[in-house]
Every structure is written in C-alpha cells, then in structure tokens.
C-alpha positions as CSV (number, residue, x, y, z in Angstrom):
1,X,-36.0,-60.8,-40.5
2,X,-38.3,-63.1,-39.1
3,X,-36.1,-65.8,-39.4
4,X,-33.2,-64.1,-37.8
5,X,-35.5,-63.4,-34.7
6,X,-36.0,-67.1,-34.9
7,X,-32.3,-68.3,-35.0
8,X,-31.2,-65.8,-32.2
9,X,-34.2,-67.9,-30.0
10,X,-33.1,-71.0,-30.4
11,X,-29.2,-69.6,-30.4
12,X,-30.4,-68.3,-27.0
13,X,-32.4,-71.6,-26.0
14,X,-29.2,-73.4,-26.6
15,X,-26.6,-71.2,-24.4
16,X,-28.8,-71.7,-21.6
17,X,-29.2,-75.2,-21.3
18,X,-25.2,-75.1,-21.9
19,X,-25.2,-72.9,-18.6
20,X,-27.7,-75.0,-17.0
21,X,-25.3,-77.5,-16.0
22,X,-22.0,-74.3,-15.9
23,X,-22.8,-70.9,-15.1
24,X,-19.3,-70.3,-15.8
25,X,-18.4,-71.7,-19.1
26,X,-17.0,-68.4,-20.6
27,X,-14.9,-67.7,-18.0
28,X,-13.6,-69.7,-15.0
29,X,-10.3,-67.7,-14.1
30,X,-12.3,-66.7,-11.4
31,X,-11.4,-69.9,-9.4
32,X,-7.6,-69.1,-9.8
33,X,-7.4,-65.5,-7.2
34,X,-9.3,-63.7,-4.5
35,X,-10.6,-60.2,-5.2
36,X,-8.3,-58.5,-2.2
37,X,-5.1,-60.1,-3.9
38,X,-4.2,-57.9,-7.1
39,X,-2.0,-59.6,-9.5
40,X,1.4,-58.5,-8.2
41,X,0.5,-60.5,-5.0
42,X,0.0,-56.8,-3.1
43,X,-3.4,-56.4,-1.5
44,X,-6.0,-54.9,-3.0
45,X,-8.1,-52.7,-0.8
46,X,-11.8,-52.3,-1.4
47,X,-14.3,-49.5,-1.5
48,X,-17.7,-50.9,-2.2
49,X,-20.9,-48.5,-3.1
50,X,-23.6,-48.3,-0.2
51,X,-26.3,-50.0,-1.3
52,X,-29.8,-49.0,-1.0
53,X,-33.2,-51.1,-1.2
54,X,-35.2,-53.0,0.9
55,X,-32.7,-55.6,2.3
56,X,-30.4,-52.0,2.7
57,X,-33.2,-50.8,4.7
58,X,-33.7,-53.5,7.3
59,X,-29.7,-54.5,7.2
60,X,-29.6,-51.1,8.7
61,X,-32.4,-51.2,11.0
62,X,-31.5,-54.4,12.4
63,X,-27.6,-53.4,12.9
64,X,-29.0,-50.3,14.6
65,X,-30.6,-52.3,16.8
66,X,-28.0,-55.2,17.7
67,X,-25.7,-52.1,18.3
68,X,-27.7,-50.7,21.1
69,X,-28.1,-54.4,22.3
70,X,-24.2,-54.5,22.7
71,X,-24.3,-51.4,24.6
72,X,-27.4,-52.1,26.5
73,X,-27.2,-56.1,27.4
74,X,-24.7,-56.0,30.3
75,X,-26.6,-53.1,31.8
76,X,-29.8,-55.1,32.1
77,X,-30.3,-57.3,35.1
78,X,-32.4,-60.2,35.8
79,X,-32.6,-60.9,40.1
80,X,-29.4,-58.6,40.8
81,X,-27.3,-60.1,37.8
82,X,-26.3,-59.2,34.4
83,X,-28.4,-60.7,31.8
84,X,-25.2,-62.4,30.3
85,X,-22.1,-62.4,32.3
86,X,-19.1,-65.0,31.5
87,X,-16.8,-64.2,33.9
88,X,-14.0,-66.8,33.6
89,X,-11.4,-65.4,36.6
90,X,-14.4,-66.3,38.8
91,X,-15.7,-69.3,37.1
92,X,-19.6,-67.5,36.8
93,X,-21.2,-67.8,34.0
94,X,-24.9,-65.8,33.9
95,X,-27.0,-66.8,31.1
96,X,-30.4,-64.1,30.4
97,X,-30.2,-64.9,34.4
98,X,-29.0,-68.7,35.2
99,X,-26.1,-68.6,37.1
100,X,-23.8,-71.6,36.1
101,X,-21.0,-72.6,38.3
102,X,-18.3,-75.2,37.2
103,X,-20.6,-77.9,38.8
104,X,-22.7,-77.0,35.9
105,X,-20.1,-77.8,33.5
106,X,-22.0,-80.6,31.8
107,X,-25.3,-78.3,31.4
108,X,-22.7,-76.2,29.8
109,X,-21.6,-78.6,27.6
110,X,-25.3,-79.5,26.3
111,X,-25.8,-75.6,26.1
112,X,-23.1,-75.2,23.9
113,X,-23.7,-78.4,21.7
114,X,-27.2,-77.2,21.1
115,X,-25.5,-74.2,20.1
116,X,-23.3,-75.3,17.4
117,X,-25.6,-78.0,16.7
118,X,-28.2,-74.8,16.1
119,X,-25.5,-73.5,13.9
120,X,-25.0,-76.1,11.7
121,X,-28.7,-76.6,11.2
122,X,-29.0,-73.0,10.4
123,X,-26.0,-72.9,8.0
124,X,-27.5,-75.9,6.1
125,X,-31.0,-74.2,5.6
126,X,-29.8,-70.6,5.0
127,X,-26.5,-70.6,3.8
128,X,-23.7,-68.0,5.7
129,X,-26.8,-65.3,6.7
130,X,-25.9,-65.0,10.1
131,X,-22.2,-63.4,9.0
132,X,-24.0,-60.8,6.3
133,X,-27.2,-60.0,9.3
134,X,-25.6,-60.3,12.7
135,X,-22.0,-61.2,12.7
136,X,-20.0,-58.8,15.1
137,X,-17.2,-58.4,12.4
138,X,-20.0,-57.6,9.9
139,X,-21.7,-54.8,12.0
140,X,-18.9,-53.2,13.5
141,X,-17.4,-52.7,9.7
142,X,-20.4,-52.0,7.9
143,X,-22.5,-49.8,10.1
144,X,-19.6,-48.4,12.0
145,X,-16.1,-48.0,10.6
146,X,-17.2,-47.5,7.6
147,X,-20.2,-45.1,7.7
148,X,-17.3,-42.9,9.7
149,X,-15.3,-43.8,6.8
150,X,-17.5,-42.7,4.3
151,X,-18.1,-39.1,6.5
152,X,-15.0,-38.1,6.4
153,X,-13.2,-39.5,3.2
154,X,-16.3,-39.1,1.0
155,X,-17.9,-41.4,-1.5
156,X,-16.0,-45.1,-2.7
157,X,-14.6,-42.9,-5.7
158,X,-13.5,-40.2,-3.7
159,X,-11.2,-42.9,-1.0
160,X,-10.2,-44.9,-4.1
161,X,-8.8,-41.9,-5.2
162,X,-7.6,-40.8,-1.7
163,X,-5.6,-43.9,-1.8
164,X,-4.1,-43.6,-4.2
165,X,-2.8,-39.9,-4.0
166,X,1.2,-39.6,-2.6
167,X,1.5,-38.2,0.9
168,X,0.9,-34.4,1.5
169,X,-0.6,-32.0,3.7
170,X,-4.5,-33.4,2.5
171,X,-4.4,-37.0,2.3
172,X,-2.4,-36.8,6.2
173,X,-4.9,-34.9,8.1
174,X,-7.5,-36.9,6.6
175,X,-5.7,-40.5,7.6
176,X,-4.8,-39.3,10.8
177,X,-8.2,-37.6,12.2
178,X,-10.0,-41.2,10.7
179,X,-7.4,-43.0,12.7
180,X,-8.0,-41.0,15.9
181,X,-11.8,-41.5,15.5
182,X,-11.1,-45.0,14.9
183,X,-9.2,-45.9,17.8
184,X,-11.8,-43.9,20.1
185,X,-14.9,-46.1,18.5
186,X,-12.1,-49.2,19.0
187,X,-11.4,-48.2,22.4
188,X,-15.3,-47.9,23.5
189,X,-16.0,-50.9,21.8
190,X,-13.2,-53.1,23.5
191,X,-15.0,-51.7,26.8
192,X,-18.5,-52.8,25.8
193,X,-17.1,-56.4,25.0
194,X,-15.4,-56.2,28.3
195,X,-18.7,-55.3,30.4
196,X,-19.6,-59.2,28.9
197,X,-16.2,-60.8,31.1
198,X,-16.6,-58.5,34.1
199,X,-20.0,-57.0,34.5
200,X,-20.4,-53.3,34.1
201,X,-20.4,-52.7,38.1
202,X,-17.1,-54.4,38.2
203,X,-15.9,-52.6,35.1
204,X,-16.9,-49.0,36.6
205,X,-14.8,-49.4,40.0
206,X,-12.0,-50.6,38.3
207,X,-12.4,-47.2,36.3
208,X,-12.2,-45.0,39.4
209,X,-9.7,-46.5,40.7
210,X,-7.6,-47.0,37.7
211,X,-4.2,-46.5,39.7
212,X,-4.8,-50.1,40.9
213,X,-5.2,-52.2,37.8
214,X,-2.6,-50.8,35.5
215,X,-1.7,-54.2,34.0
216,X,-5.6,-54.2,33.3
217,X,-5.5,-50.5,31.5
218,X,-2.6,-52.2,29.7
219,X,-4.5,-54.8,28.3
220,X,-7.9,-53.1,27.3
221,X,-5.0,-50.9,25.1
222,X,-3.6,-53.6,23.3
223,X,-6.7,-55.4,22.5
224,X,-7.7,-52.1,21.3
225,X,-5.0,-51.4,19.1
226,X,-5.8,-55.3,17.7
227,X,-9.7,-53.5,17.3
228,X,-7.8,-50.6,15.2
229,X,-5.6,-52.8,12.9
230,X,-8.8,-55.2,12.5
231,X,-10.8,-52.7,11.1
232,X,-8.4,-50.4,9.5
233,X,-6.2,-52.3,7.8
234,X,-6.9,-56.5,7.5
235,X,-11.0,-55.9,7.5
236,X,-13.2,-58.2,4.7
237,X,-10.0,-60.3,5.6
238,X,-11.4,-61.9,8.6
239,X,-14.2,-63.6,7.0
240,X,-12.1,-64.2,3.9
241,X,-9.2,-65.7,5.7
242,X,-9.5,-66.0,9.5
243,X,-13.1,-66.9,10.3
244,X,-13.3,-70.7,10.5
245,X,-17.4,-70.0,10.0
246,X,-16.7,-69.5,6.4
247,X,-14.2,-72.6,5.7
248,X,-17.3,-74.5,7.4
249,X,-19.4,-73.5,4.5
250,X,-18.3,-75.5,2.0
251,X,-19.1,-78.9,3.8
252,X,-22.0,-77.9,5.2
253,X,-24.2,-76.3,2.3
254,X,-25.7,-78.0,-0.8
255,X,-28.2,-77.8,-3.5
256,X,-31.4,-77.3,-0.8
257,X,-29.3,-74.5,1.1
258,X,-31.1,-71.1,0.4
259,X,-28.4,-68.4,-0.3
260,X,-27.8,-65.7,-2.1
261,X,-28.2,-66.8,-5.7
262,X,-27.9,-65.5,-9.4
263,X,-30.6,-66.7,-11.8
264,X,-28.3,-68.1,-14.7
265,X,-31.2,-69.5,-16.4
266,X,-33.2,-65.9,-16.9
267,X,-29.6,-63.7,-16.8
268,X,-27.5,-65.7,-19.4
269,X,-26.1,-65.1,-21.6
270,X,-26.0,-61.1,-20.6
271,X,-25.0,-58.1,-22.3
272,X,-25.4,-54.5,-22.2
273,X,-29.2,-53.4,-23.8
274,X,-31.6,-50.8,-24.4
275,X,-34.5,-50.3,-22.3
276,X,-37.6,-51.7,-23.7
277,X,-35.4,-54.3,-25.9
278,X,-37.3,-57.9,-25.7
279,X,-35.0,-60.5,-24.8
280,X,-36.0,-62.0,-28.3
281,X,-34.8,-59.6,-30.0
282,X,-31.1,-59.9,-28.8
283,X,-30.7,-63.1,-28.1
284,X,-29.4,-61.9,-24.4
285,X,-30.6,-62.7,-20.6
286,X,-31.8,-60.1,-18.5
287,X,-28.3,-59.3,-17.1
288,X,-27.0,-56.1,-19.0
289,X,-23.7,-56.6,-17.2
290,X,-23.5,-53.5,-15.6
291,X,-21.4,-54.8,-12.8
292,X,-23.6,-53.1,-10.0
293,X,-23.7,-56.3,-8.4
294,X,-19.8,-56.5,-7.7
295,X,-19.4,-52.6,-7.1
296,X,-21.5,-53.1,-3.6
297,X,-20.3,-56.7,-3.2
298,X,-18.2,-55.8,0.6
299,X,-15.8,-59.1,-0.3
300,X,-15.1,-57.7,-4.0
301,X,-17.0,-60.8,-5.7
302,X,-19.0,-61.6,-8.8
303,X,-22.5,-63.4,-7.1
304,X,-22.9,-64.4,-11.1
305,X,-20.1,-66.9,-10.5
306,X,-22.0,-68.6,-8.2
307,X,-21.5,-69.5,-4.4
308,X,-18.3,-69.0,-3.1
309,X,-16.7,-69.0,0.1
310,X,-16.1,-65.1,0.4
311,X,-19.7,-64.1,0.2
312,X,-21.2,-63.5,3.5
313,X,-25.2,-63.1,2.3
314,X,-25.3,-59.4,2.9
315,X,-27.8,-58.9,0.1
316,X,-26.4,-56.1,-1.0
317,X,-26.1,-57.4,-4.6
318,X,-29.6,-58.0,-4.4
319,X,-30.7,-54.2,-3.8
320,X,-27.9,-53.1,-7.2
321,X,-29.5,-55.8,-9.3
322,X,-33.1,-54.9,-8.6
323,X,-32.7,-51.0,-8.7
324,X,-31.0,-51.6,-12.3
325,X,-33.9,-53.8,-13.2
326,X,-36.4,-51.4,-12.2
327,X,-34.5,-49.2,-14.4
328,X,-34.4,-51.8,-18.0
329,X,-38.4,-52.1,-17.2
330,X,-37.1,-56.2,-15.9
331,X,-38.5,-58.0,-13.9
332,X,-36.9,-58.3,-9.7
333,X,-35.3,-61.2,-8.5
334,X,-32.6,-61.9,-10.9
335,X,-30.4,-62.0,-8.1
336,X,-32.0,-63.4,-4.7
337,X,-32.7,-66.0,-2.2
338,X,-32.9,-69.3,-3.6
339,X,-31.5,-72.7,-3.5
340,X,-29.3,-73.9,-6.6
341,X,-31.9,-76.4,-7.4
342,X,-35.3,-73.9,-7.3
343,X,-33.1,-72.4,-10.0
344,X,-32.2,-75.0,-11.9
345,X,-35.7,-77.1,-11.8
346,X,-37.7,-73.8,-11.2
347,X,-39.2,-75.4,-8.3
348,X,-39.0,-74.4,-4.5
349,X,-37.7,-77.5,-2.6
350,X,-39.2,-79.0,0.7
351,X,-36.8,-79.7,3.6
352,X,-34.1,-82.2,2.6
353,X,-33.3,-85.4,4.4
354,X,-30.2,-83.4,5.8
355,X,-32.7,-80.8,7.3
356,X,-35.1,-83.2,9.0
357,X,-32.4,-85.4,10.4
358,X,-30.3,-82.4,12.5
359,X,-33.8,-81.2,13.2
360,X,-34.6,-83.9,15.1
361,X,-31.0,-84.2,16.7
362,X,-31.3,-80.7,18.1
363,X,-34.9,-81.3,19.7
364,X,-33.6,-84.4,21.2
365,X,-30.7,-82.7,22.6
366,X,-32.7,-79.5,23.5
367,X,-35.5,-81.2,25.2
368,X,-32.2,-83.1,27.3
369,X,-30.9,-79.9,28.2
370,X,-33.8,-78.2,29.2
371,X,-34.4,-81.3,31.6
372,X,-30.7,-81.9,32.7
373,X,-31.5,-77.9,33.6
374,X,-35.0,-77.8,35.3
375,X,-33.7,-80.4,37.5
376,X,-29.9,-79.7,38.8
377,X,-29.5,-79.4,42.2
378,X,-30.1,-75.9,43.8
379,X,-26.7,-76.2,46.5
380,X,-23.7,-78.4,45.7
381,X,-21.2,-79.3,47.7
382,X,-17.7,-79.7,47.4
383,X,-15.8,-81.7,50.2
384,X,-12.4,-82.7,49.9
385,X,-9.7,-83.5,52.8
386,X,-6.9,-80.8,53.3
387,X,-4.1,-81.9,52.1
388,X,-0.8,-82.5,53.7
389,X,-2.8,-83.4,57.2
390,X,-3.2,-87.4,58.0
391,X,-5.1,-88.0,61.5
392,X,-5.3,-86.1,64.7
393,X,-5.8,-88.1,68.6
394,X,-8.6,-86.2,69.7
395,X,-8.8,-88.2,73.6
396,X,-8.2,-91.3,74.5
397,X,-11.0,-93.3,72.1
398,X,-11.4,-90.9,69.2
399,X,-9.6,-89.8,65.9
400,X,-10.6,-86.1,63.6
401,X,-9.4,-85.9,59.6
402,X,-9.8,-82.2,58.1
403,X,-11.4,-81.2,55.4
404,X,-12.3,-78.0,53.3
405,X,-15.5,-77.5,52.1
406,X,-17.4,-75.5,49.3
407,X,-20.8,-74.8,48.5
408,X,-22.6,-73.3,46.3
409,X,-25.9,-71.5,46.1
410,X,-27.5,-71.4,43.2
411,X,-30.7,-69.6,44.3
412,X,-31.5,-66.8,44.3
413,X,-32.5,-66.4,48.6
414,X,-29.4,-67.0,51.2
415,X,-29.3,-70.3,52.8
416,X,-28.4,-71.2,56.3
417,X,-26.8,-74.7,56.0
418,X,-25.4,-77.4,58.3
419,X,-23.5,-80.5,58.4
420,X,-24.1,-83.5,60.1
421,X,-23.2,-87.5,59.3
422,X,-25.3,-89.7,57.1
423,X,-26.1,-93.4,58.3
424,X,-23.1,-93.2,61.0
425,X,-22.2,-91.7,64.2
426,X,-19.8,-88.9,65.0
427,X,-19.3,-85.2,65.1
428,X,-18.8,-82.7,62.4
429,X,-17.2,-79.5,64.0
430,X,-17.6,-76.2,61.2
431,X,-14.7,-73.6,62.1
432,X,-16.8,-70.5,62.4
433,X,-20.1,-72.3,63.8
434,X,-23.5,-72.3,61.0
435,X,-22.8,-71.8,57.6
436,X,-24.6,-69.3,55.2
437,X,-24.4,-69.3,51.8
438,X,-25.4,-65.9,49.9
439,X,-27.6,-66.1,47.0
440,X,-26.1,-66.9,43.9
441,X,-23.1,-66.8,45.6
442,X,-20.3,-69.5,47.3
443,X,-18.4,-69.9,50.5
444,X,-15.7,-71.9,51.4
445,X,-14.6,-73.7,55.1
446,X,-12.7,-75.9,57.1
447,X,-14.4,-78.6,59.2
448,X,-13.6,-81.7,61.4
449,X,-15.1,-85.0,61.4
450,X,-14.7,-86.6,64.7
451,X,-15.0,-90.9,64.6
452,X,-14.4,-93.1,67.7
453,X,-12.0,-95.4,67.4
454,X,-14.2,-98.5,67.6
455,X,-16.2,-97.2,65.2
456,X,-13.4,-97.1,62.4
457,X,-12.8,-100.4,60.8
458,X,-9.6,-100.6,58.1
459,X,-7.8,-97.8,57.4
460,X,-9.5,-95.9,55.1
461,X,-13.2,-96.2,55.3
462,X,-15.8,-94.0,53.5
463,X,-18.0,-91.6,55.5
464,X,-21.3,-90.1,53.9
465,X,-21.9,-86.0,54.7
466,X,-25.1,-84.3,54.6
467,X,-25.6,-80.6,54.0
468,X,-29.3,-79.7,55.2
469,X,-30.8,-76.3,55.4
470,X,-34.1,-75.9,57.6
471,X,-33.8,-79.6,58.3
472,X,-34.0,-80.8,54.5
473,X,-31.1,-82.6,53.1
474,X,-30.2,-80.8,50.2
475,X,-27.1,-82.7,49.2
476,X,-24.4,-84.9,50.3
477,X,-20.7,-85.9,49.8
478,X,-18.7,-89.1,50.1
479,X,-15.0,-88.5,51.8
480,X,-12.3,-90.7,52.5
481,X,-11.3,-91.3,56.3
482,X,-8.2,-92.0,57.5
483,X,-7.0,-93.9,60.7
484,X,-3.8,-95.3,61.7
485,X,-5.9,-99.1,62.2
C-alpha cells in the first residue's frame, strides 16, 4: 500500500513539472474556437451564474458607485461649468473645470498621450482590469441589463431553458416586456452619455422645446436602438470582437503582468475528489474539476487554460473557485491575481524593466503637461484679414486693410480688452467701440487698421497687434498688410 502511495507521488511529481512548462498538454483544442461560436458556426448565447464572494461584493459596490457617477458627473459644476463637458459642435472642451479651446489643442494632445500612455502602463502591470472593474460595456451589462435580465427571466437555468423553448404565449410576453424595459434603460442611458456632449442645461431646453430639434430626437433614437441591439443581442461580443482594448492585450502583457491566473502547479492534474482526501492519496491537484469557474466566466472561458484574449479580469472565477475550496476543506487562491512567473518560480516579482521605463516616460510627459498647462496664456487672440477685401483710400495720405478678430477668455472674470499697434504708428478702429470678452467665453469682430502711406514700405509688410486689458498687454498677433506700393 505504501508503496502505491509512493508511486502515485512521484506519478504526480512528474505530471506537474510536465505542466510547468504547458498547462495545456491534455487538451489544446481550445485554441481552435471561441465559446460564443457553437460548432455549426451559429452563436452561442451565454448565461453565466452570478457569482458571489468578496471580489462579487466590491465588483458590485464599485459599479453601484460609477453608475451614480454617470448620472451625477454632468450635473456637478466647478465655476459655472460642468465638471466634464466635450462639446465638439462648439469646440469646448471642460475638463473637472479647465476650459480648453482649440488654441489648447496641443495641451490636448499631451492630455491625451498621458492618457493612453497611462493606459498602456496600466495594462502592462495589471493585465485587462480596467474592462472587468470599470469599463462602460462591462457595467452597463453586468450590473444593468442583466440584473433586469435575471428579474424577469429567472435564474441562468431558467433563460437557457427560455431560449430554447418554441414561441408561444409565455416565452413572448416575457421577450417583449424585457425588450421594452430594455429600450427604456437604453434610452435613459443614451441621454446620460449625451449630458457629456451637450451639458445637462443645454440637454433640458432642447427637451421642452422638442418641436425644434426633431433631427436631434431622431438621433438620440437611433443611437438608442444601437444601445438595445448592443446589449440584447451582440453583448460579451464587444470585448470579444469589437473592442480594440482587448486585441491590445496580447502585445502589451507578459510574464510580470498580474492577471487573473490559475495555479497549474497546485491544480494539476485535477479530478473530481472527496472531501478530506489528501492530495497524496490520489495522485490529483486541488482542482476537482467542477467547472464553477467557467459557469460564471461572462465570456464562456476556461481561466485553467490560461490567459486569453476574451477574459476581461472580472474575478468572477475567483469567487466559484474559492467557495468550492472552502467546501473540499482546500486551501483559497487556486485561482487569483498573480503574474505567470510568481506561479511558475513561486516567487512574487519586482517591477520589470518594461514597468520602470514607461514609468518614467509618463512622469516626463506628465510633469510637461502640467507645465505646458500652468503656463498657457489666459486670452488668445485670433486675427486674420477678411477675405475677398484688398485695400481701402482712407484720404489723401492713408490706406485701411480689414480684418476679423477672435478672442478668447479663458478665465473665469469678464475682460474689457483693447487694441492698439505694437512698435509702429497708426490707428486700429473696433466696429462696435471696447471689446469685452465673457468669462470662459469668446467673441468675435471686425476691425480696421489705418497706416499712412509713407509709413508703408513694399507691398506687403508685417504689422504687430496688441490686445491689452487694464493697460497690460496680454497677447499679440502678427498680420499681413497690404498696399498697392
């Protein structure tokens, strides 16, 4: 006896070195179809368990609470303005309060490099977490659609078997009071996006006086009905096909990259067993395939494949595989956080060279944008002749060129602004007199500039403009003048 105890050991010993270096040596067939495809090629629609657990638990609390934050952001203010607005019509982008105009396009441009940049940093140290924790495709389905779902259709067993039951009087005033209450939750949350592009001011006239923007009505309708078909029909098959966050994935992860992992090492080889049962005694890992893991998976995979581009880090295999631990009287953890080398070596792993060297990209590039943004200019001004319009004789000894001008505010008090010449004499005439520029705001004008004729030499010379408020010159413009010289 004893020596069969031994045999099964070193049996044991030996498959899991073998899976050291291949999880998936049985069975790699995996590789060759996607769980939403069935083997006729038709689509295979998935009902996955709720999981419950800790990660269940805060999954739950946090989408709760990024939820209300949808709702509640564009209602906020910060000086008069929406915390975030980015209303591209107008060219106004509000960011937790900035206002950024298209003058700002290159603070933009280091905003949304940082961003990615972010991104990429984030995906290399924690795998795809952001899609299972705080994607808007992952809250919307999980802890919206189908919590409705599971209200009115029941239990995964119970819509499996809805499914799959031919049309009658049941199954059609179930699908068609879940499609109502779908399209309502689409239709609310197509508005709430909306408040984002608009503001929620803006949003409510346009309500009362819907009459005038009918194209508008038309459009929050279709992009509602794209809502609907999103997350009654095509679902799990945004981040399987359509999100380009998950092709990203691949290049960007690597042995260092913490993500959801299965312990091959402590699970292989697995097998169904007894509570109580050493592992000695039959020669198995911890896993007692009971395929909880997959049942909650919301992508339909196996996590004891390995990392694969469908899963989206939702832990939700974790919180199966644990509770069926608890139950065997194993240890927690056989499925978790880790990097494929702390379960291969056992060891945790520091930051990897990858890590440090975006790490100290993004503060480089941070520390430029913060400074590009601290110090950018609180007017600019756009001057640009009009157009179409050469020269005009103004008397005897003196010649006028229009021009139009914009400025922009970017404070948050009104200034009172004038123009004069820089470094040369002449007039500047405003049409309308002094100009005053609302807060946060912009204006546009037409002006003259008035040169005598012995002043002008060639015939196109540069003349320098200054915009001064209260007497301090708070930025200037080079235009191009034309005479007939």
């Amino acid at each position: 006896m004893e020596d069969n105890n031994q045999k099964n050991v070193e049996t044991a010993k030996r498959q899991r070195e073998h899976i050291a270096h291949d999880p998936n040596y049985n069975d790699i067939s995996y590789r060759d179809r996607i769980s939403t495809v069935k083997t006729d090629g038709s689509r295979n629609y998935l009902f996955p368990k709720v999981p419950q657990g800790k990660f269940a638990n805060w999954r739950n609390i946090s989408g709760s609470f990024l939820l209300v934050l949808l709702l509640a952001f564009p209602l906020i203010k910060i000086n008069g303005n929406p915390i975030v607005l980015l209303n591209l019509i107008e060219r106004k982008f509000v960011i937790f309060g900035i206002v950024f105009w298209p003058q700002d396009t290159f603070i933009m441009l280091l905003m949304m490099l940082s961003f990615i940049l972010f991104i990429i940093l984030f995906t290399v140290t924690f795998g795809r977490i952001f899609c299972g924790w705080a994607c808007p495709q992952t809250i919307f389905l999980e802890f919206v659609f189908r919590k409705i779902e599971k209200w009115i259709d029941g239990s995964p067993a119970k819509q499996r078997k809805l499914n799959e039951m031919p049309w009658n009087g049941h199954k059609i005033f179930k699908r068609l009071f879940k499609w109502l209450i779908f399209y309502a939750v689409s239709f609310i949350l197509v508005n709430a996006i909306l408040w984002y592009f608009m503001s929620f001011d803006k949003w409510l006239r346009y309500a009362v006086e819907m009459d005038q923007h009918v194209s508008g009505i038309a459009l929050i309708f279709i992009f509602t009905t794209i809502f609907f078909g999103i997350y009654t029909w095509f679902r799990e098959q945004i981040c399987l096909i359509a999100c380009p966050y998950g092709r990203m994935q691949g290049v960007l992860i690597d042995t260092s990259t913490i993500v959801i992992s299965y312990d091959y090492l402590r699970g292989e080889p697995r097998g169904h067993q007894k509570k109580g049962v050493t592992n000695e005694e039959t020669a198995l890992g911890d896993c007692v395939d009971c395929h909880a893991c997959v049942d909650v998976c919301p992508t339909g995979i196996d996590i004891r494949n390995g990392t694969q581009l469908e899963c989206v880090n939702c832990t939700a295999c974790i919180d199966a595989c644990n509770s069926v631990m608890k139950k065997v009287d194993k240890p927690s953890g056989l499925i978790r956080y880790a990097s494929e080398k702390e379960i291969s070596t056992g060891k945790k792993p520091g930051f990897s060279p990858r890590i440090i060297a975006y790490s100290i990209v993004l503060l480089g590039l941070l520390s430029f944008f913060i400074t590009v943004l601290v110090t950018r200019a609180e007017v600019d001004a756009v001057i640009l002749r009009t157009p179409g319009i050469l020269y005009q004789e103004v008397g005897p000894d003196s010649l006028s060129n229009l021009y139009n001008i914009k400025i922009i505010n970017k404070t948050r008090i009104d200034k009172h602004v004038n123009i004069q010449l820089i470094d040369m004499k002449g007039q500047v005439s405003i049409i309308g007199g002094e100009m005053t520029v609302p807060a946060e705001n912009k204006i546009e004008s037409v002006l003259f500039v008035k040169l005598a004729k012995k002043d002008i030499i060639g015939k196109n010379i540069n003349v320098k403009i200054g915009i001064y408020s209260e007497g301090k010159l708070i930025d200037d413009a080079k235009v191009s003048f034309i005479s007939p010289n």
